[in-house]
C-alpha positions as CSV (number, residue, x, y, z in Angstrom):
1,X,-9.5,53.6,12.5
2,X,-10.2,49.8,11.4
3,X,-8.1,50.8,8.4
4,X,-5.1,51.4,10.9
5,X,-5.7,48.5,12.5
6,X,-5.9,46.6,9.4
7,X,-2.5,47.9,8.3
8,X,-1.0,47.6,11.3
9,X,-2.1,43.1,12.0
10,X,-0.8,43.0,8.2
11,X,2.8,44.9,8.7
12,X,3.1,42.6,11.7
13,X,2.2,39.5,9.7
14,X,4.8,40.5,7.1
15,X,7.2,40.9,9.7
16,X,6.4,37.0,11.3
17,X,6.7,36.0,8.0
18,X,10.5,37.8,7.5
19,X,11.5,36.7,11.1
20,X,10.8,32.9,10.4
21,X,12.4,33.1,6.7
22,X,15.8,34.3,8.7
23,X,15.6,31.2,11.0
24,X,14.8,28.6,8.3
25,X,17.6,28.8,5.6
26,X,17.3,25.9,2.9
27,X,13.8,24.6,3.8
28,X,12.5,25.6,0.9
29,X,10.1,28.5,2.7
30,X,7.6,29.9,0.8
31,X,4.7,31.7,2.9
32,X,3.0,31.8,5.8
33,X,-0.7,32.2,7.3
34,X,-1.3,33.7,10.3
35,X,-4.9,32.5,11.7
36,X,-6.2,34.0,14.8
37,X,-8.0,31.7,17.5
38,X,-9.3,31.8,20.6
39,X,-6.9,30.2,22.3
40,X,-4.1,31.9,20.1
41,X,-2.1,32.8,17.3
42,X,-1.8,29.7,14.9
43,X,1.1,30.2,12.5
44,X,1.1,27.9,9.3
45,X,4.3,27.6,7.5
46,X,4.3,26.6,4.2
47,X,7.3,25.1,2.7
48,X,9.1,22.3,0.2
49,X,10.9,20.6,2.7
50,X,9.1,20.0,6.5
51,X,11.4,18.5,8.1
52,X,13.9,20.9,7.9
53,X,11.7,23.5,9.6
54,X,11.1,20.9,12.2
55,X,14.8,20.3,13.3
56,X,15.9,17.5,15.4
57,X,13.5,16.4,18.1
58,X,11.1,19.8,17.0
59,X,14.3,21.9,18.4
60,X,13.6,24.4,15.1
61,X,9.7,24.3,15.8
62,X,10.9,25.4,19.7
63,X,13.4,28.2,18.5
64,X,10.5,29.8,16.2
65,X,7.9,30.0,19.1
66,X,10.4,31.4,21.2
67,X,11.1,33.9,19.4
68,X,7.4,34.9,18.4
69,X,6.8,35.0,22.0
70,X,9.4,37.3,22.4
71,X,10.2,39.5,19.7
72,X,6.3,39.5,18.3
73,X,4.2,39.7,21.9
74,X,2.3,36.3,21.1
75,X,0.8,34.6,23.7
76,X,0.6,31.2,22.9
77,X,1.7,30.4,19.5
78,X,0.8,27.5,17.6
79,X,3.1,26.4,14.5
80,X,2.1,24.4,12.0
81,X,4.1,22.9,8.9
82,X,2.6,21.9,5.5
83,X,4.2,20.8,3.0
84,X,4.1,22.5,-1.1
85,X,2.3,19.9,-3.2
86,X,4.5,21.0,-6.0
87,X,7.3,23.4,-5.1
88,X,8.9,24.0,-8.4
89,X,5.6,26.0,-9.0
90,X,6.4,28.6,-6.5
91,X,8.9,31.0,-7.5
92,X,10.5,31.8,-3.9
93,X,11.9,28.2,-3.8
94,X,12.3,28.2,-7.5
95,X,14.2,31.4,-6.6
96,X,16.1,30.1,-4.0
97,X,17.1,26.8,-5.8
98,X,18.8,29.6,-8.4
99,X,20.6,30.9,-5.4
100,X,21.9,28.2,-3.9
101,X,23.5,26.6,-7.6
102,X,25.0,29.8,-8.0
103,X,26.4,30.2,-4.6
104,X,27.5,25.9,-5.0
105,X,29.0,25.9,-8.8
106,X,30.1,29.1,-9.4
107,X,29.3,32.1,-11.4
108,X,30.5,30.7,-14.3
109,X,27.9,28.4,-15.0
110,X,24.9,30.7,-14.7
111,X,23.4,29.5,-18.5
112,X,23.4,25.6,-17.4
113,X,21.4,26.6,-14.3
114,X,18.8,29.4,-16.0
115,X,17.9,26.5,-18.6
116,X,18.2,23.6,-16.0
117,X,15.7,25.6,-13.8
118,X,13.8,26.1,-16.9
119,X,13.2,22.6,-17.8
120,X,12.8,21.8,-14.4
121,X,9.3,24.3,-13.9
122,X,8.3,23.6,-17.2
123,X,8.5,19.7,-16.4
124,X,6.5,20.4,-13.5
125,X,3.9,21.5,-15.2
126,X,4.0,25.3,-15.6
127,X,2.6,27.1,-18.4
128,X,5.4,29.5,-18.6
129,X,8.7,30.3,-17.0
130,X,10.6,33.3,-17.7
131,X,14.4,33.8,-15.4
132,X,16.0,36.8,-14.8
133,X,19.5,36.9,-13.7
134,X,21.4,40.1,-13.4
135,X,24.4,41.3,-12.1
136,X,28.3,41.1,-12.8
137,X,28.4,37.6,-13.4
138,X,30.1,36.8,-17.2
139,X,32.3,40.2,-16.5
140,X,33.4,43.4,-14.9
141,X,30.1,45.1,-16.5
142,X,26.6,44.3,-15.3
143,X,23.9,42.4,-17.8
144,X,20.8,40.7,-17.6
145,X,20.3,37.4,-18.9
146,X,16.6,36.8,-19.7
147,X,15.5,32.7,-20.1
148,X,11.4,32.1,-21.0
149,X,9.6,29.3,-22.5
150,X,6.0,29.2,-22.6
151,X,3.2,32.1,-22.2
């Protein structure tokens, strides 16, 4: 029985965690923590670029409590923002940085941004990298490109 009810606080926290990812495009998201309080639900999100969760004037902060309290049954949400001390050592943002240069320079120039990336987390201190990017992009046919340094 607690094992259900383990489960079940855990599927919802994944689903928080997917519901606030669809609202903050770009930010840099990376996780969340959900922390249960007496007075609530506090909801830390972590991610590269605050204020880009917050919005102007907290009107982002507003849209995400709005929608916990609707969509998720929370009372009285409290949302929190921290910032990554050093976000190209998390590989969701390093993930979405890929996605964003291939979506703003093209396909064609998938090997300039694989090594870019590269020597950008390898620069930020990272013991190893290693990049997969698969898919149509040189051609009709699909390949995966593979870039690693380190361990």
């Amino acid at each position: 029985m607690i094992e259900r009810q383990f489960i079940k606080e855990k599927l919802k926290e994944f689903e928080i965690e997917k519901f606030i990812y669809t609202k903050i495009p770009g930010a840099g998201f990376s996780h969340t923590k959900v922390v249960r309080t007496p007075l609530g639900d506090k909801i830390i999100i972590y991610a590269a670029k605050p204020g880009l969760v917050v919005g102007r004037k907290g009107e982002n902060i507003r849209k995400i409590t709005e929608g916990l309290k609707k969509n998720f049954k929370l009372e009285n949400p409290q949302v929190e923002i921290a910032e990554i001390e050093e976000p190209m050592l998390n590989a969701r943002v390093v993930a979405e940085r890929i996605k964003s240069s291939l979506e703003r320079f093209g396909l064609m120039r998938f090997k300039r941004i694989g090594y870019n990336m590269l020597e950008s987390v390898m620069g930020a201190g990272a013991l190893g990298i290693e990049i997969l990017i698969s898919g149509r992009i040189p051609s009709a046919r699909s390949r995966t490109w593979r870039f690693y340094q380190g361990y």
